[in-house]
C-alpha positions in Angstrom: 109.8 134.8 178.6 113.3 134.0 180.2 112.2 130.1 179.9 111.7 130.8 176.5 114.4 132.6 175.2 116.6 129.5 176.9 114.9 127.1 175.2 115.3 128.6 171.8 118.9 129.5 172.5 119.2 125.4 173.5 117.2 124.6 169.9 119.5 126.6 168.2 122.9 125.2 170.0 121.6 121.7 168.9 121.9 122.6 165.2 125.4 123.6 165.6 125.3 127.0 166.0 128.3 128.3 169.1 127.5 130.4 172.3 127.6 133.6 170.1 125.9 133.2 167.2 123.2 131.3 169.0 123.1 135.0 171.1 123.3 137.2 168.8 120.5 135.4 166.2 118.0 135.4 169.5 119.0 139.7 169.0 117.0 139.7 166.3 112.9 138.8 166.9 112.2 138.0 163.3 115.2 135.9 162.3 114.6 133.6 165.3 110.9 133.6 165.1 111.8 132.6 161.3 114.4 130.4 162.0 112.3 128.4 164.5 109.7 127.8 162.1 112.5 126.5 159.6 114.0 124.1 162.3 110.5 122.7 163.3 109.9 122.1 159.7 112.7 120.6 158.9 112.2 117.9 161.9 115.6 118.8 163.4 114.2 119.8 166.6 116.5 117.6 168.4 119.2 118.7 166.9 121.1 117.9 163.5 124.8 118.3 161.8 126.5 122.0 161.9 126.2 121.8 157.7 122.5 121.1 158.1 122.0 124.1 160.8 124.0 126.4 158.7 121.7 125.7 155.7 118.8 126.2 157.6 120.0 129.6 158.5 120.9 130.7 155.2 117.1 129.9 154.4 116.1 132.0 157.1 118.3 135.4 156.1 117.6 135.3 152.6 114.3 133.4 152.0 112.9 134.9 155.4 109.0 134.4 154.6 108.9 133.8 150.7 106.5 131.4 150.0 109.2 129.6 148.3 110.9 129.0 151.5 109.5 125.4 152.5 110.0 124.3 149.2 113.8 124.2 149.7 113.6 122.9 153.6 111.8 120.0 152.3 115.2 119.4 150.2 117.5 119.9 153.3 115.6 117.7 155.5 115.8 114.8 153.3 119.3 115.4 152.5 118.9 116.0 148.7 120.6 119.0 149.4 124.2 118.3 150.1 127.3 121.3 150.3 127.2 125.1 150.1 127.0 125.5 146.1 124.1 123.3 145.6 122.7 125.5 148.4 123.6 128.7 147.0 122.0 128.3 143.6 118.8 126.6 145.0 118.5 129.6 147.1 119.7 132.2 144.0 116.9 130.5 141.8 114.1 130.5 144.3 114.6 134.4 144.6 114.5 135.1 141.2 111.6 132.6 140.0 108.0 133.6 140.2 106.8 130.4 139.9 108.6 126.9 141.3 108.0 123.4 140.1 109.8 121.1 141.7 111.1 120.0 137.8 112.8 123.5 137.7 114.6 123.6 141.2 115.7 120.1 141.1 117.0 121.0 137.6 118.9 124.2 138.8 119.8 122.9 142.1 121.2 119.9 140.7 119.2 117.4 142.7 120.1 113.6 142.6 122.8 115.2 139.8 125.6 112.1 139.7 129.3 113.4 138.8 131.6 110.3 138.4 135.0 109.5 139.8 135.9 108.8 136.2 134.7 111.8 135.0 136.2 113.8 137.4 139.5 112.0 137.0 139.8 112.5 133.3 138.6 116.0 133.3 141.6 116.4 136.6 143.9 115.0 134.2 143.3 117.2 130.9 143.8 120.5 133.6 147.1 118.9 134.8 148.2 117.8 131.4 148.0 121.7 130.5 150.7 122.4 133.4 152.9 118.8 132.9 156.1 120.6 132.4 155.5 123.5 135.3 154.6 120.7 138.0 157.6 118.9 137.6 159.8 121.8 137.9 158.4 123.0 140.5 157.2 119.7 141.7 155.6 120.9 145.0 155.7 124.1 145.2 153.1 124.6 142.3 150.4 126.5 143.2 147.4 124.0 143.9 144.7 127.1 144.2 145.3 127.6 140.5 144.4 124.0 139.5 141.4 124.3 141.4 141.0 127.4 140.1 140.9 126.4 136.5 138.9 123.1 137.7 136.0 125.6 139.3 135.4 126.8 135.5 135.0 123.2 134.4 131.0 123.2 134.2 130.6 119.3 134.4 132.2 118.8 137.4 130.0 121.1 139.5 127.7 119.2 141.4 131.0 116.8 142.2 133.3 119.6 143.2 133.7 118.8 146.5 135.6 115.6 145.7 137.8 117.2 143.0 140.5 118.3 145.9 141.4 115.3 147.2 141.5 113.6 143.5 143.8 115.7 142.4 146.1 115.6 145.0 146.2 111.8 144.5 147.1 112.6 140.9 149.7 114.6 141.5 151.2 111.9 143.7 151.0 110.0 140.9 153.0 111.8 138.6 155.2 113.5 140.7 156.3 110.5 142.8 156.3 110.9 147.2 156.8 113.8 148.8 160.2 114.6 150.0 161.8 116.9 152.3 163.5 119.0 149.2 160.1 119.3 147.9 158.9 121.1 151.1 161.7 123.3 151.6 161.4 124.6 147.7 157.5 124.9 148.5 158.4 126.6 152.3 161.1 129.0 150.2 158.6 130.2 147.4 155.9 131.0 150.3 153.5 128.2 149.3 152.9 126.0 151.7 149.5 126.5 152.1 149.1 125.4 148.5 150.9 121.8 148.8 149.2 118.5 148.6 147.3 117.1 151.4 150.4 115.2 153.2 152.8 118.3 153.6 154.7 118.2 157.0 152.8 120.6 159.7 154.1 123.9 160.5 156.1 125.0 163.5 153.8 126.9 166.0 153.7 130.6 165.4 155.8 132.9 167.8 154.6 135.5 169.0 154.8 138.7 167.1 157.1 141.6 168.3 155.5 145.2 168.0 157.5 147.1 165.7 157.8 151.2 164.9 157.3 151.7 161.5 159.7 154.4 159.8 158.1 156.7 157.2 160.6 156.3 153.6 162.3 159.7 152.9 161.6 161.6 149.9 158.3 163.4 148.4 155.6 160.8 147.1 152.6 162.2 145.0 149.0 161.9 147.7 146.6 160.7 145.1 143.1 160.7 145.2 142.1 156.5 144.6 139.9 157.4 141.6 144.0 158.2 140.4 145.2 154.7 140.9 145.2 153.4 137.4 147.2 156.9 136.5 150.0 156.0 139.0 150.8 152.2 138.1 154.3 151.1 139.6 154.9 154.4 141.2 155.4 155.4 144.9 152.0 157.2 146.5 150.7 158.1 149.1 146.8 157.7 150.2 144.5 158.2 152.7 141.0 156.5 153.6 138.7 154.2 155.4 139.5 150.5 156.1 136.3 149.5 154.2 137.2 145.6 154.8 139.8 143.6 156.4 141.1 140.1 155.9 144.1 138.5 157.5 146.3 135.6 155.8 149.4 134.3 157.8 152.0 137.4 157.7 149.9 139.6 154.9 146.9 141.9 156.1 144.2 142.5 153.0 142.9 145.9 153.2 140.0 147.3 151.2 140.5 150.7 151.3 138.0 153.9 150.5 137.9 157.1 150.2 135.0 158.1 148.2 136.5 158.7 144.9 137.1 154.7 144.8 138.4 151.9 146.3 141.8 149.6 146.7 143.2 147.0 148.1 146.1 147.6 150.4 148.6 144.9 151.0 150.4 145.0 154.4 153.2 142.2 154.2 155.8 140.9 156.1 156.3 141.5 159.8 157.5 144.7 160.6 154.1 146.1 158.3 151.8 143.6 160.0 152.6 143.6 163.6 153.3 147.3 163.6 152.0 149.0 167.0 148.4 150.4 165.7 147.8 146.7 163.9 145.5 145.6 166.9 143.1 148.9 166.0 143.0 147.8 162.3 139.2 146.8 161.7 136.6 148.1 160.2 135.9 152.3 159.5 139.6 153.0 161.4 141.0 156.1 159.2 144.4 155.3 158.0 147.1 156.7 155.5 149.3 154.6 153.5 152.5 154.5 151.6 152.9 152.0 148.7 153.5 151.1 145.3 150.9 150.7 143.0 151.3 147.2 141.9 149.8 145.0 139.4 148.7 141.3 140.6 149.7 138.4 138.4 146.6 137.1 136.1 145.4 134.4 138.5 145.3 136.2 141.5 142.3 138.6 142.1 142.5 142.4 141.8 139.3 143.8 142.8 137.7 147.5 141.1 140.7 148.7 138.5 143.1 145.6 138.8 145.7 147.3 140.9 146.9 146.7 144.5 148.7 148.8 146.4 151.8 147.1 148.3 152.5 149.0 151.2 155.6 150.4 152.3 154.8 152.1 155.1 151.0 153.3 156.8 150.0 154.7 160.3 146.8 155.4 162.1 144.8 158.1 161.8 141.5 157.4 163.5 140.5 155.0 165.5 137.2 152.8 164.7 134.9 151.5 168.0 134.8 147.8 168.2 130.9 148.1 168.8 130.4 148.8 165.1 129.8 144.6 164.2 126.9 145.5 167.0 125.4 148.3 165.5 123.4 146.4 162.4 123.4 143.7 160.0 122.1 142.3 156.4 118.9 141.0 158.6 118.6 144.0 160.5 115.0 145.3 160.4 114.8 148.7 158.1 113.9 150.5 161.6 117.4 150.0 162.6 118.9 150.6 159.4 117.4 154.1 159.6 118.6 154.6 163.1 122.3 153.8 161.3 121.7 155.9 158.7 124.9 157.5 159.2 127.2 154.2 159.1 124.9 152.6 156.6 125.5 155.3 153.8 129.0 154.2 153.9 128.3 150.5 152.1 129.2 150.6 148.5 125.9 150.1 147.4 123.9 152.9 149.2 127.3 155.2 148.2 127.0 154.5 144.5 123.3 155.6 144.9 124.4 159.2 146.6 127.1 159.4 143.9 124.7 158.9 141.0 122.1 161.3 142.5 124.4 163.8 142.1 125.5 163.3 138.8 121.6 162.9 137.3 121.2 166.5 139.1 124.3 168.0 137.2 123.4 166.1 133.9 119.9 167.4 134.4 121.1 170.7 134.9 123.3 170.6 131.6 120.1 169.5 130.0 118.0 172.8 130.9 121.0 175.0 130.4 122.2 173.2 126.8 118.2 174.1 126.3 118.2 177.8 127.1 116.8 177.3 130.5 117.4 179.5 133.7 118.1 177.9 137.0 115.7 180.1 140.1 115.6 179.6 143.9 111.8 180.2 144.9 111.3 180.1 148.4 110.2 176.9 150.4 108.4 179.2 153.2 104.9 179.9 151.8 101.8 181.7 152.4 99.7 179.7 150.2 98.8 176.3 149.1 99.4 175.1 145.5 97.9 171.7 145.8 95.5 170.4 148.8 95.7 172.1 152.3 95.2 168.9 153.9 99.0 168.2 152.9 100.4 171.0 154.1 103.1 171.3 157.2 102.7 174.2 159.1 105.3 176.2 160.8 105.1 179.1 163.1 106.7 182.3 161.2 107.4 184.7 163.4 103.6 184.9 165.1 102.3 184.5 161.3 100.9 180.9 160.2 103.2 179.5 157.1 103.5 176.3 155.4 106.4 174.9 154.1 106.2 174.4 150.6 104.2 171.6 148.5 106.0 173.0 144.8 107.4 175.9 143.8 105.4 176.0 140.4 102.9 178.9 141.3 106.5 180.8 142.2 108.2 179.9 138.4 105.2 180.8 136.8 105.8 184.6 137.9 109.6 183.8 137.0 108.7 182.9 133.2 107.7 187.0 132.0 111.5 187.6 133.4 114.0 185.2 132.3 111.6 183.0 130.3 112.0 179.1 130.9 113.4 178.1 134.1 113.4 175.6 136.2 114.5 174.8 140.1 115.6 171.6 142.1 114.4 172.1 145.8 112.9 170.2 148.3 109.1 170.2 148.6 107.3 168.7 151.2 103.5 166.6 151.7 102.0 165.8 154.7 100.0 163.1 153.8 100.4 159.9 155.8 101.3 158.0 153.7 103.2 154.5 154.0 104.0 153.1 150.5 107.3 152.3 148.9 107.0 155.4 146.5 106.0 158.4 149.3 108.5 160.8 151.1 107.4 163.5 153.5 110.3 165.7 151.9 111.6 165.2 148.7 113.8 166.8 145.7 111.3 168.1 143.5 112.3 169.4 139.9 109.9 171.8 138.6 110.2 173.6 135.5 107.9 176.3 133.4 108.0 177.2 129.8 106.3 179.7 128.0 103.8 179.4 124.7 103.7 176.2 124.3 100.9 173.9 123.6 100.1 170.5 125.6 101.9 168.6 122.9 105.0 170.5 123.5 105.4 170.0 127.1 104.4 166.1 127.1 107.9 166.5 124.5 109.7 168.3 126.7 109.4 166.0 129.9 110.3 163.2 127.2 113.3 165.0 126.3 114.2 165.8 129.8 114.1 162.2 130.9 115.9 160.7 127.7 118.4 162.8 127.5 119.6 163.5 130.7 119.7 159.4 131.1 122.0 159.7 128.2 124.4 161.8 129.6 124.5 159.9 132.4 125.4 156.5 131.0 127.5 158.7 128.2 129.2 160.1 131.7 132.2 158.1 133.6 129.7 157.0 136.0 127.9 155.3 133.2 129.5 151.8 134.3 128.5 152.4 137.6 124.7 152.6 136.9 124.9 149.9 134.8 126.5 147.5 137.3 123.4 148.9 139.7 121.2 148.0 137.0 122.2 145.6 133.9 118.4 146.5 132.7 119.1 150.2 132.3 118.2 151.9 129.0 117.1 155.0 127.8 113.4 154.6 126.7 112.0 154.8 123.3 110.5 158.2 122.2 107.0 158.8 121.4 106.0 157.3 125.0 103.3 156.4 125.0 99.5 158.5 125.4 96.5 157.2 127.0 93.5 159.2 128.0 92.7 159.4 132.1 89.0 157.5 130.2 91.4 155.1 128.5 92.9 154.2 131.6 89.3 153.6 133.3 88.3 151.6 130.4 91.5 149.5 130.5 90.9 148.8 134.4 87.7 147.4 133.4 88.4 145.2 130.9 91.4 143.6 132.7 88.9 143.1 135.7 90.3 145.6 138.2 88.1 146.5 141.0 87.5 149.7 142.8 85.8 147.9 145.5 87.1 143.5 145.0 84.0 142.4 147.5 81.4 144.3 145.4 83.1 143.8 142.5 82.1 147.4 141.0 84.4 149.0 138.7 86.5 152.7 139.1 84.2 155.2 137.0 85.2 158.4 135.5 85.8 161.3 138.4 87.2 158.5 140.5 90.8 159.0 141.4 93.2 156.3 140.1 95.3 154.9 143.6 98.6 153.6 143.2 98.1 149.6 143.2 95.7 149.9 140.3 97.6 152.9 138.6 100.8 150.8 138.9 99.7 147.2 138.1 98.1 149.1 134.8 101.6 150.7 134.0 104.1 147.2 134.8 101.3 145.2 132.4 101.9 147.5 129.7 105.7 148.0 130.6 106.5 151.1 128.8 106.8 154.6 129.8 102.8 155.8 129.7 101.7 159.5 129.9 98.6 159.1 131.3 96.7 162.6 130.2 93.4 164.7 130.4 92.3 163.9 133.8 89.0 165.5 134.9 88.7 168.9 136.8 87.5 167.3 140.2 90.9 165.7 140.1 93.1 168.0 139.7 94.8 171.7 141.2 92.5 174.6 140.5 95.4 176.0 138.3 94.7 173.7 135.3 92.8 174.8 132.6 90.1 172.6 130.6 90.5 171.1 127.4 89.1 173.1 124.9 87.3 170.0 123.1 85.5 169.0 126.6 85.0 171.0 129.9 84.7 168.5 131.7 88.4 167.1 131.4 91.8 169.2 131.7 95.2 169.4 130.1 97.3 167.2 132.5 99.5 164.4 132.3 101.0 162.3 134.8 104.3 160.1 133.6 103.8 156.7 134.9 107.2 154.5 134.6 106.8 150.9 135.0 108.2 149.9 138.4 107.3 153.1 140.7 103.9 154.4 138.8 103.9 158.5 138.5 107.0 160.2 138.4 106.4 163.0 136.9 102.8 165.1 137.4 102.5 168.5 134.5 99.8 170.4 132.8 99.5 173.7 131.3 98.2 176.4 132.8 95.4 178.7 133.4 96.5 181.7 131.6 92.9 183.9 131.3 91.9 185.7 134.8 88.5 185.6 134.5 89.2 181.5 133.9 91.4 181.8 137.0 89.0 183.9 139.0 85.9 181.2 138.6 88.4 178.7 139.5 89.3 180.2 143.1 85.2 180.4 143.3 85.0 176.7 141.9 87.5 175.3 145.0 86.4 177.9 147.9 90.1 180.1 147.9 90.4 183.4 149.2 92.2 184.8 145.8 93.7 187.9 148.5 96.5 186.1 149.3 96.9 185.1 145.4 97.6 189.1 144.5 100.9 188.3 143.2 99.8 185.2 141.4 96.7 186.7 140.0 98.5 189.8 138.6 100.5 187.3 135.8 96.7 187.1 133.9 96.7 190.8 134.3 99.6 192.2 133.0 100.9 190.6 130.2 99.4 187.0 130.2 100.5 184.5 128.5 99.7 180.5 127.8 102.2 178.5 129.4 102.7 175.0 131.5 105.3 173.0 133.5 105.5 169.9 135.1 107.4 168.9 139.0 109.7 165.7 138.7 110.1 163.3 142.2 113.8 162.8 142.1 114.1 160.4 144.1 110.9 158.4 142.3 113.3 158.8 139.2 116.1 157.1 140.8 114.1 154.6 142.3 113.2 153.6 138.4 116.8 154.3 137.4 118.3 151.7 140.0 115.5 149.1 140.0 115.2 150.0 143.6 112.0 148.2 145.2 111.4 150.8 148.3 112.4 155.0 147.5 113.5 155.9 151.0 116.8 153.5 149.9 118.1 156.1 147.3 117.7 158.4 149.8 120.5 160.2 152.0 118.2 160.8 155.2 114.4 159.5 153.9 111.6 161.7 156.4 108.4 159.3 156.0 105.5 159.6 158.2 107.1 158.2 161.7 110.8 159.2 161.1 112.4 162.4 161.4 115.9 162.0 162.5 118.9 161.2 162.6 
């Protein structure tokens, strides 16, 4: 194994990798295994050029085993593929296309594309023409970054970029005439060295930087929350937060700071702020507070989130962050270890948007049942009795009494309905099926909700409503933006949605040649239950919201009563949403006892321990039905999430149970 693992670390030092990397990629088992297979295919076993090795392993992280992947490493080998941007979009376009011909990647890779040195001279020339008078004042000391900058946007010369820098210095000879030693010193004085032309003189050696003490300013400054910033432009404040990224340029220290209302970037300049004692424990997660103004960057430099910078004035220490966290996980770390880092992992932007947003759907949810005269109720998750299968039950030890923990709290609002009328609950409810697809929890937010006299029309409406317009207030909300940017697609859906019969459904599967059983090709027949790769395959080929309605009796919870125009079928729906498949499971109810009674009898329950339940039908029954939302299988539709334990604070699955 030893022999092995040297012999792989060797492969991967011969593509240019260093001691380190080549260690840390043999860390993870299904990079290198991946990376191997990439390196063999490439025909680079014996080694090849550092920009060849790097491409390789770009393939490897964000290909890993498409079946798109030795497409593009047929490219690399024959060196068709030549510099990080024609890399980048080969690799963006492979991700996103279902299908590859090699007319299409060629096309948006820009394969064999040809950009002249004339054309690249004369669109150099129109930028520079733009800044004529600025360059020769400044001569230079003009900042090159922005010509580049401007030259980036120029969409002809982006297959030929990488030559651009070096023409344009040559142009700017040109016009500007040598170099001289004024011309450096003005450059030197307006901090711009790094930006000169290519033959600038070469800088003294840096000297060693003296720790300095920093001294708070005196006087009161305002501590501001970061979601304030764009309230407190070109004032003195004072914030506090988590060093979310760190960059160092020369004497300046970028910052990204956080503090879960937002983000900023912090700006330490100039000595005494940079080499301050503390600096050395500036990385990553270290807790900090800082003093500055709120600042806004000129146009062409980049202000990330509102626009504004903070320029520091003065910051200290406030926690300390452990080196080890680079060592903890990666973007190719396997979802096992993400899990394990749970705790560090919820603090990346993304996976804090998505607990941010949560919350906000559950208050804009909650303004939806209360703007609709609903009650909010707190059933217990402790129970005595089952309210959908017992095979999906947890059971706990209560006190020397068996009890389960709860698989909805329906049976529970049911008795609420008679005193405060509709109401609803948001609590966790829990299924002990083993389960392993993308859409299944062993705990989940479950948001259940009862309403009385209504008909099955009605409540297929109300879910409709409940979806629709709690989206609305969402994206109506100040975190509106911040969906959006998690998903562009985002909209709230079109009202009727759409109705199709559980027999609809069966007939559909047939005629779009969907098999219960693909070797013996025999189709899913009525009383079979629908599983989630058919039921979902049926709901993204339609695309649409579907309620999929009247399943029959053998499929469904002993509480739901039959349709009145055939026994064999009852009024349920399930809300499929393209994407995730059901979200949402309702009927209405059985309201008559002896209905209720023959039902217990029907699926062998001991109605004694249903007293309470029972007595609804006996004093003062009523029809009624109600539905349970997944709110996590809503989110994972809302973000365009592929996998629903990632919208999840702590997912429990079958397997995990901690941290």
């Amino acid at each position: 194994m030893a022999e092995s693992a040297d012999a792989t670390k060797a492969l991967f030092l011969s593509i240019g990798f260093d001691e380190r990397r080549a260690t840390d990629t043999l860390k993870n088992e299904d990079l290198t295994k991946t990376l191997v297979e990439i390196v063999r295919l490439a025909g680079v076993e014996n080694g090849c050029p550092k920009a060849k090795g790097n491409a390789l392993y770009d393939v490897a992280t964000k290909l890993g085993s498409s079946p798109h992947r030795d497409f593009v490493v047929k490219y690399i080998a024959e060196d068709k593929i030549n510099g990080p941007e024609q890399l980048k979009e080969a690799i963006s376009f492979l991700q996103s296309a279902a299908e590859v011909s090699a007319a299409a990647f060629e096309n948006a890779a820009g394969i064999g594309a040809e950009v002249s040195d004339e054309l690249i001279s004369a669109k150099i020339a129109e930028v520079i023409a733009q800044h004529a008078d600025a360059l020769k004042q400044q001569r230079y000391a003009f900042p090159k970054g922005k010509l580049l900058g401007q030259l980036k946007q120029v969409p002809e010369l982006k297959w030929g970029f990488a030559k651009v820098s070096g023409v344009l210095d040559q142009q700017i000879n040109d016009i500007l005439g040598p170099r001289t030693a004024e011309d450096d010193n003005q450059a030197k004085s307006k901090g711009k060295g790094k930006d000169a032309g290519a033959s600038a003189s070469k800088p003294e050696p840096k000297k060693e930087a003296k720790k300095n003490a920093l001294v708070r300013p005196e006087g009161d400054f305002p501590f501001i929350k970061l979601s304030q910033i764009p309230q407190h432009e070109d004032k003195l404040v004072e914030v506090r937060g988590w060093v979310h990224n760190i960059r160092t340029q020369s004497n300046i220290i970028f910052i990204e700071l956080r503090d879960g209302t937002g983000f900023v970037q912090v700006v330490l300049a100039g000595k005494g702020l940079v080499n301050s004692e503390g600096s050395s424990d500036l990385i990553r997660e270290a807790t900090i507070e800082v003093l500055g103004k709120v600042s806004r960057p000129p146009p062409e430099k980049y202000a990330k989130w509102s626009g504004l910078e903070l320029e520091a004035r003065y910051w200290r220490l406030i926690g300390k962050s452990d080196v080890d966290l680079e060592d903890k996980f990666n973007d190719q770390s396997k979802p096992s270890i993400l899990f394990d880092q749970r705790h560090l992992v919820i603090r990346q932007e993304k996976v804090a948007n998505y607990l941010k947003l949560k919350s906000v759907v559950s208050q804009k949810m909650r303004e939806h049942y209360f703007d609709r005269g609903y009650f909010e109720v707190t059933p217990p998750t402790i129970v005595q009795t089952q309210a959908e299968g017992g095979s999906e039950l947890f059971t706990v030890d209560y006190f020397g009494q068996p009890a389960y923990l709860t698989q909805s709290s329906q049976l529970y609002l049911e008795t609420t309905c008679p005193a405060v009328g509709k109401c609803f609950c948001l609590l966790s409810s829990y299924r002990a099926e083993p389960s392993r697809t993308r859409r299944h929890l062993s705990e989940y937010q479950h948001l259940e909700a009862e309403l009385p006299f209504i008909t099955f029309n009605e409540l297929l409406e109300s879910i409709e409503d409940l979806i629709c317009d709690s989206l609305q207030r969402v994206l109506d909300s100040p975190y509106g933006p911040m969906l959006r940017e998690i998903n562009p697609n985002i909209a709230v859906p079109k009202r009727p949605f759409k109705r199709m019969d559980y027999t609809d459904a069966i007939t559909w599967l047939k005629e779009h040649n969907v098999y219960k059983d693909e070797e013996a090709k025999t189709f899913y027949e009525f009383g079979d239950d629908i599983p989630e790769k058919p039921e979902r395959f049926m709901t993204d080929s339609i695309g649409e919201p579907i309620f999929m309605c009247r399943f029959p009796v053998q499929c469904k919870a002993f509480y739901m009563p039959k349709c009145p125009e055939d026994p064999l079928l009852t009024e349920s729906t399930d809300l499929l949403m393209p994407g995730v498949g059901e979200i949402v499971g309702g009927s209405m109810r059985i309201w008559q006892y002896e209905e209720l009674m023959a039902a217990y009898k029907r699926e062998g329950l001991d109605p004694a321990p249903y007293y309470w339940f029972t007595d609804q039908r006996k004093y003062g029954s009523f029809p009624h039905g109600g539905y349970g939302l997944g709110m996590e299988r809503l989110l994972t539709w809302m973000f365009n999430e592929y996998h629903i334990r990632n919208v999840c604070l702590y997912p429990r699955y079958i397997g995990r149970c901690s941290p």
